[in-house]
VOGU-3710 file (C-alpha; in Angstrom, 3 decimals, decimal comma):
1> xxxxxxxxxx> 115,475/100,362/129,983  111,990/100,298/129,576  110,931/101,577/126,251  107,833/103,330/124,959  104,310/101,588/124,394  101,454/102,997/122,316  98,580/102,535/124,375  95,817/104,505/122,811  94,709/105,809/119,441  92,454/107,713/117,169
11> xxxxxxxxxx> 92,035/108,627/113,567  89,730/111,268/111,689  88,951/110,117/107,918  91,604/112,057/106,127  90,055/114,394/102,732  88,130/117,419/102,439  86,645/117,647/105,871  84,176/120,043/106,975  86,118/120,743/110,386  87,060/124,689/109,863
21> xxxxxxxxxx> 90,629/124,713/111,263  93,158/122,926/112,813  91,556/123,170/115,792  88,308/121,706/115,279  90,677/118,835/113,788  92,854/118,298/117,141  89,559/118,400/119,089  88,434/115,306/117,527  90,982/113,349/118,317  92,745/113,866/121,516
31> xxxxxxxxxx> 89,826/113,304/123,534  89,264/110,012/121,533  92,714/108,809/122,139  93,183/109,173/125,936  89,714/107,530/126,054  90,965/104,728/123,871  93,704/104,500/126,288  91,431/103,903/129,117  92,932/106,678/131,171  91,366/110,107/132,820
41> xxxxxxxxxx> 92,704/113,378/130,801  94,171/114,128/134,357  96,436/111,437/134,109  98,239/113,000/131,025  102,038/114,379/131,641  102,851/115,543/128,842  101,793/116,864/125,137  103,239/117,144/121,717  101,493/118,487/118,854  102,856/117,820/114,972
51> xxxxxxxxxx> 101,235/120,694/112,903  103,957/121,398/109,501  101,103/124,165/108,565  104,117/126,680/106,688  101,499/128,841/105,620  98,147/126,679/105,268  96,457/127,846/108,365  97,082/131,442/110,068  96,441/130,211/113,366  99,790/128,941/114,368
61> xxxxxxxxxx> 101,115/127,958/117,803  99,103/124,975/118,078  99,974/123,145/121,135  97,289/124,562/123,632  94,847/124,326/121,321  94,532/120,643/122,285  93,176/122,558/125,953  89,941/123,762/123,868  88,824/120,690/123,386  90,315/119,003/126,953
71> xxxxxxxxxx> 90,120/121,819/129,547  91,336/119,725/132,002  94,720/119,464/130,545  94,701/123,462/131,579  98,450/124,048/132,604  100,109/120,602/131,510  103,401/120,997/129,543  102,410/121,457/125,446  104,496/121,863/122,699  104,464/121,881/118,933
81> xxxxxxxxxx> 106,653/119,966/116,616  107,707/120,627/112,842  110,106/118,693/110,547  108,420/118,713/106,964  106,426/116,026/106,285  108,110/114,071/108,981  106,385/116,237/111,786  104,105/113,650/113,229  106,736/111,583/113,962  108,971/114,112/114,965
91> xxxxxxxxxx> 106,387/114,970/118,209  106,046/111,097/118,681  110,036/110,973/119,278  109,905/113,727/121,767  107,206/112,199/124,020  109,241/109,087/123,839  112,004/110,914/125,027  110,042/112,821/127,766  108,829/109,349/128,880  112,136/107,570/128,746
101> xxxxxxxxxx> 113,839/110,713/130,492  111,250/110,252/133,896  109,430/113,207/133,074  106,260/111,948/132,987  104,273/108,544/132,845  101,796/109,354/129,930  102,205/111,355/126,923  99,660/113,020/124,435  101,071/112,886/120,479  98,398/114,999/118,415
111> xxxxxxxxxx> 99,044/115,271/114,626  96,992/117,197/112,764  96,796/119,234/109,024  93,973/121,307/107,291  95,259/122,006/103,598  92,408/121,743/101,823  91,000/125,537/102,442  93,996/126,910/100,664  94,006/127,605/97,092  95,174/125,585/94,933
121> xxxxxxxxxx> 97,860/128,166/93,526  99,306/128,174/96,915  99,645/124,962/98,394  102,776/123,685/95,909  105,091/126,793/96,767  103,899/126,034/100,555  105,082/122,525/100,289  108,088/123,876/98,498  109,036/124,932/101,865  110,336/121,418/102,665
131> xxxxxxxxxx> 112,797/121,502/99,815  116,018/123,824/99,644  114,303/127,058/97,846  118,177/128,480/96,787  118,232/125,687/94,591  114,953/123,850/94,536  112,859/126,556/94,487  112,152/127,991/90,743  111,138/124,197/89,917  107,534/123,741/87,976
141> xxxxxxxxxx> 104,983/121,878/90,291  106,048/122,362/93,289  107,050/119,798/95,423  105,590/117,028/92,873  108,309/118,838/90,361  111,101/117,939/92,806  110,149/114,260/92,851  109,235/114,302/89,037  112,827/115,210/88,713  114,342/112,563/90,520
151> xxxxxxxxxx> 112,144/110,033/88,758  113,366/111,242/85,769  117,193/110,830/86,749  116,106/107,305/88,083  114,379/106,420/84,556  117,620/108,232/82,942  120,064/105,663/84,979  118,047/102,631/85,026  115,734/102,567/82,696  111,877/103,738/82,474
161> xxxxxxxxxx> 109,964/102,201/85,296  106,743/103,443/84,364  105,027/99,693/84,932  106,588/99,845/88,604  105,048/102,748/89,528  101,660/102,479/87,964  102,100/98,925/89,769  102,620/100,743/93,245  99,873/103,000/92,681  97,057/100,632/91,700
171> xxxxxxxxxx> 98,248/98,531/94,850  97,701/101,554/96,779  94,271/102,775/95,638  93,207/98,899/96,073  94,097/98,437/99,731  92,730/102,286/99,921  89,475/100,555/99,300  89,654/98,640/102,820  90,354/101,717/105,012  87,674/103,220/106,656
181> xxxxxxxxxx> 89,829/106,602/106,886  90,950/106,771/103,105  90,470/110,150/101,350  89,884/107,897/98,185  88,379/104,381/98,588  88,577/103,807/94,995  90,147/100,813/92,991  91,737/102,550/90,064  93,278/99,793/88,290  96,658/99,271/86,837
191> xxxxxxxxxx> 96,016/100,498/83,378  93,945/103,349/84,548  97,638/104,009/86,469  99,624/102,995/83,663  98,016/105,489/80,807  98,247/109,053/80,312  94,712/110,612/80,242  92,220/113,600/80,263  91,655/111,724/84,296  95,667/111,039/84,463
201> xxxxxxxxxx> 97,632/114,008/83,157  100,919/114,443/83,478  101,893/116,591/86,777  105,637/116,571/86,422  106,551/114,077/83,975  106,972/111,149/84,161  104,755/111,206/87,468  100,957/111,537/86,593  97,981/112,390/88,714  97,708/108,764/90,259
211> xxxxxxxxxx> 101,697/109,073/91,110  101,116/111,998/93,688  99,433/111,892/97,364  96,362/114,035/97,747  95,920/117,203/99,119  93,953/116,616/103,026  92,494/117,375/106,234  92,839/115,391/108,934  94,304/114,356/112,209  95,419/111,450/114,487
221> xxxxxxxxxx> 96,320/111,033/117,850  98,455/108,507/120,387  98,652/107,898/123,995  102,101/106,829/124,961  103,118/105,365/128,409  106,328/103,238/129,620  106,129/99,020/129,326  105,020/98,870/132,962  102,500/100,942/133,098  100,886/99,788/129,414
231> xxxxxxxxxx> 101,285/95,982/131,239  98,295/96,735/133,616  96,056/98,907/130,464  94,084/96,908/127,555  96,243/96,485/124,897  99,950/97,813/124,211  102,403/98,057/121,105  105,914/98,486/122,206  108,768/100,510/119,985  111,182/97,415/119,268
241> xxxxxxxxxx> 113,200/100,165/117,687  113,417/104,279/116,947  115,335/105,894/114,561  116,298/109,664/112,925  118,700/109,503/110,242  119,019/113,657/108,468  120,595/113,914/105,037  121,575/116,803/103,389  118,837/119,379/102,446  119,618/120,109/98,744
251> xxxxxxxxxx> 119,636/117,478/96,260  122,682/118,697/94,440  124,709/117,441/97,924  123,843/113,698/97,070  122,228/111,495/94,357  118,881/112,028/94,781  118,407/108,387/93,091  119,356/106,816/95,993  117,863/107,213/99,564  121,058/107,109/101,590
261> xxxxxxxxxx> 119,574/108,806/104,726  116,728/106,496/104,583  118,409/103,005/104,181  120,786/104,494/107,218  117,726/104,552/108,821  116,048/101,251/108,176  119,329/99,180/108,884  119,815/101,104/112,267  116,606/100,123/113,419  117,081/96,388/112,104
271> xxxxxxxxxx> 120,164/96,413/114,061  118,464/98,397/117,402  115,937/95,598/117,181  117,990/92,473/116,771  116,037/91,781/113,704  116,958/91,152/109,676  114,413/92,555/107,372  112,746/88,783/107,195  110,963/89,558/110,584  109,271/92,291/109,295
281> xxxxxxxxxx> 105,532/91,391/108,546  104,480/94,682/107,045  105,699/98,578/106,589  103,578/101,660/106,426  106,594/103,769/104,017  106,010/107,239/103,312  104,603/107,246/99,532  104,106/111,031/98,545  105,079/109,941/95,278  105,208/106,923/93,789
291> xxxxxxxxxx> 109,164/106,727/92,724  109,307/107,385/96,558  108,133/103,980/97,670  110,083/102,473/94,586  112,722/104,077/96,159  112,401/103,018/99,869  111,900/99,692/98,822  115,528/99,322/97,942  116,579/101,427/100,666  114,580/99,163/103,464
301> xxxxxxxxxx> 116,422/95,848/101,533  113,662/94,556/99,461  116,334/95,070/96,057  119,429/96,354/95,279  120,024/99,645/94,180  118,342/100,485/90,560  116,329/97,320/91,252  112,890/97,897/92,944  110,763/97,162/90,268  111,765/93,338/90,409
311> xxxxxxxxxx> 109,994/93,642/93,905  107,576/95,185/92,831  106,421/93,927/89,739  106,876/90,295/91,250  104,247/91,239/94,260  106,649/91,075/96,894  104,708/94,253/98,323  101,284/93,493/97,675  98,568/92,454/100,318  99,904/88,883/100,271
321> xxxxxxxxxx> 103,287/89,243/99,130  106,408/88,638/101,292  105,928/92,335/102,359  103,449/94,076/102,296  104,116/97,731/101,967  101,200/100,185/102,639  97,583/97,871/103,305  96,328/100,963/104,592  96,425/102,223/101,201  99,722/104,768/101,780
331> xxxxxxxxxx> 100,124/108,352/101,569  98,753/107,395/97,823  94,530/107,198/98,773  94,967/107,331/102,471  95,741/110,928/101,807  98,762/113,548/103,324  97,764/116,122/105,705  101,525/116,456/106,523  101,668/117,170/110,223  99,138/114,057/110,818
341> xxxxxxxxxx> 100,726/111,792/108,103  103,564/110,095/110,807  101,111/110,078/113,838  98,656/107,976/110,985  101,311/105,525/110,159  101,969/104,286/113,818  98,080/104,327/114,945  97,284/102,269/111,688  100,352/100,034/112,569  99,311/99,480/116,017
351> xxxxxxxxxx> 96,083/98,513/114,882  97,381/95,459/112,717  99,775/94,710/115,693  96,622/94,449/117,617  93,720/92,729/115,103  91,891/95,654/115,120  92,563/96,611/111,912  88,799/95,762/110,257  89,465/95,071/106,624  92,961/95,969/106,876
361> xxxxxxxxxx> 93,548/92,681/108,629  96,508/91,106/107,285  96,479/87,269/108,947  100,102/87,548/109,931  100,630/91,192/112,035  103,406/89,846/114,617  106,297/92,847/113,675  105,584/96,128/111,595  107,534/99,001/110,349  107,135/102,368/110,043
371> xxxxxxxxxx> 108,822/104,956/107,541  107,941/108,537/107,603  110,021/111,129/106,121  110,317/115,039/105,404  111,410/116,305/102,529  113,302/114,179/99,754  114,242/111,773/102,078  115,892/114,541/104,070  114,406/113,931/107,978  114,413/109,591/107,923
381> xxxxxxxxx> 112,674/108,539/111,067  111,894/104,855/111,234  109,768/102,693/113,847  109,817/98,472/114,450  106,841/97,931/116,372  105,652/95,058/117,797  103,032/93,727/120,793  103,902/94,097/124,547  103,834/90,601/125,614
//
């Protein structure tokens, strides 16, 4: 069966934008993408908008808001896609089912998030919509609380990993640095990481400032097409491999030290692809939070349970480490506007997988993954992309 190829992209710099709304935000990019794609708006089937919004924009029911900006996409099938912070890859799984399902030939995937306009005040009980409120709801911080907790049942079992995670962060902010669309190009350091300060405060101890994604705008965008079609256009990047895995919603159904839902995930697309975990020449992983990529890294393979910081204290995920997790700098200084956050990950892997990366370059780009997820490891989608040869 011929599977899905990414054939065109674009990428706003994610921060505090002056686009007003989500629309000005989707207008930038889907024009950019089907011209990246070197096809005519006309030509586009299909088109499937990731907007999580829950509360940060009042203009809802985004998907034919991508027709302001491209008028000539006037009555072509649109529709919006939500699964917490997984929502950009949610919408990029339903246009590769609409493709794979004869429905169309090419597919518009639009992700896109203004949270910066909201107060402060409001944005953590908005993002506590992607955690189970009966339970989950009452907890300090918001949705940094929920992830403060589980670090703090992670330190409680195994130990305080507070070097590992000031470790992940100062890798972050570094390769931040080299990414033209980082909401903080900044290299912070790891004792600037490692210390509590007036800069670093506690958040939702243990995690500190530099342990939690920022709050962005932004927006990116993909053209999607079947492998025959993408043979005869400019460049391609094929899906080796597609995965959902859902877990429970509330933590007290599972350990929340352990990210069963997303392992299930990475070894079902390992297996999908005919590939072991050594094939893999880089992962964009979904770092909201710090203990989350400590996490994922044992649930993608890298260690055994309880172990992560062995990887990555020993630089198994830096730039030029076995695996390197996150050159684009990660949720971490790339920023998080949610719905664009999985729609990011695959344009910015595509770009390695094509040597257009810039300074993201790594010099080995053959096979990347991609881990987005919503919630506490709730909706697990991962991607193994590679070239169309």
């Amino acid at each position: 069966m011929s599977e899905a190829c990414i054939v065109g992209w674009a990428h706003t710099p994610f921060g505090k934008l002056e686009d007003p709304d989500i629309e000005s935000l989707i207008g930038r990019v889907a024009r950019q993408a089907i011209e990246d794609a070197g096809v005519a708006p006309t030509e586009i089937d299909g088109i499937f908008v990731g907007l999580f919004n829950g509360g940060f924009s009042k203009q809802d029911f985004p998907s034919s808001l991508v027709l302001q900006a491209l008028p000539e996409l006037r009555f072509t099938p649109a529709t919006r896609y939500e699964n917490a912070c997984a929502t950009g890859s949610a919408a990029i799984h339903a246009a590769r089912d609409y493709l794979a399902a004869g429905r169309g030939r090419f597919a518009l995937v639009v992700g896109a998030e203004k949270m910066t306009a909201t107060p402060n005040a409001e944005i953590g009980d908005i993002l506590l919509s992607a955690s189970y409120r009966k339970e989950e709801g009452d907890i300090p911080a918001g949705f940094a609380g929920v992830f403060g907790r589980i670090a703090e049942r992670y330190f409680q079992r195994y130990g305080d990993q507070s070097d590992a995670l000031a470790t992940i962060a100062a890798k972050n902010h570094k390769n931040g640095v080299s990414n033209p669309y980082a909401q903080m190009r900044k290299d912070l350091g790891f004792n600037f990481c490692r210390e509590v300060s007036e800069r670093n405060p506690y958040v939702a101890p243990p995690l500190k400032r530099t342990d939690c994604s920022l709050v962005s705008d932004g927006a990116a965008a993909l053209v999607l097409t079947d492998e025959e079609t993408a043979r005869a256009l400019g460049k391609a990047v094929r899906f080796r491999a597609a995965v959902q895995v859902n877990d429970f919603l509330p933590l007290s159904r599972r350990d929340p030290t352990a990210f069963e839902g997303a392992a299930m995930a990475f070894g079902r697309a390992l297996e999908q692809a005919g590939l072991s975990l050594a094939d893999i020449d880089f992962a964009e992983v979904h770092d909201c939070f710090t203990v989350a990529e400590l996490l994922v890294t044992e649930a993608m393979g890298l260690a055994p349970q309880g172990q992560g910081a062995r990887a990555v204290l020993d630089g198994v995920t830096q730039k030029t480490g076995r695996l390197p997790i996150n050159v684009s700098g990660g949720l971490k200084a790339k920023g998080h506007p949610i719905g664009a956050t999985g729609v990011s990950m695959h344009a910015i892997a595509a770009m390695q997988l094509t040597g257009t990366a810039g300074e993201m370059q790594l010099p080995k780009a053959d096979r990347g993954m991609v881990f987005n997820m919503g919630g506490a490891a709730v909706a697990n989608y991962v991607s193994i992309l590679e070239p169309l040869r």
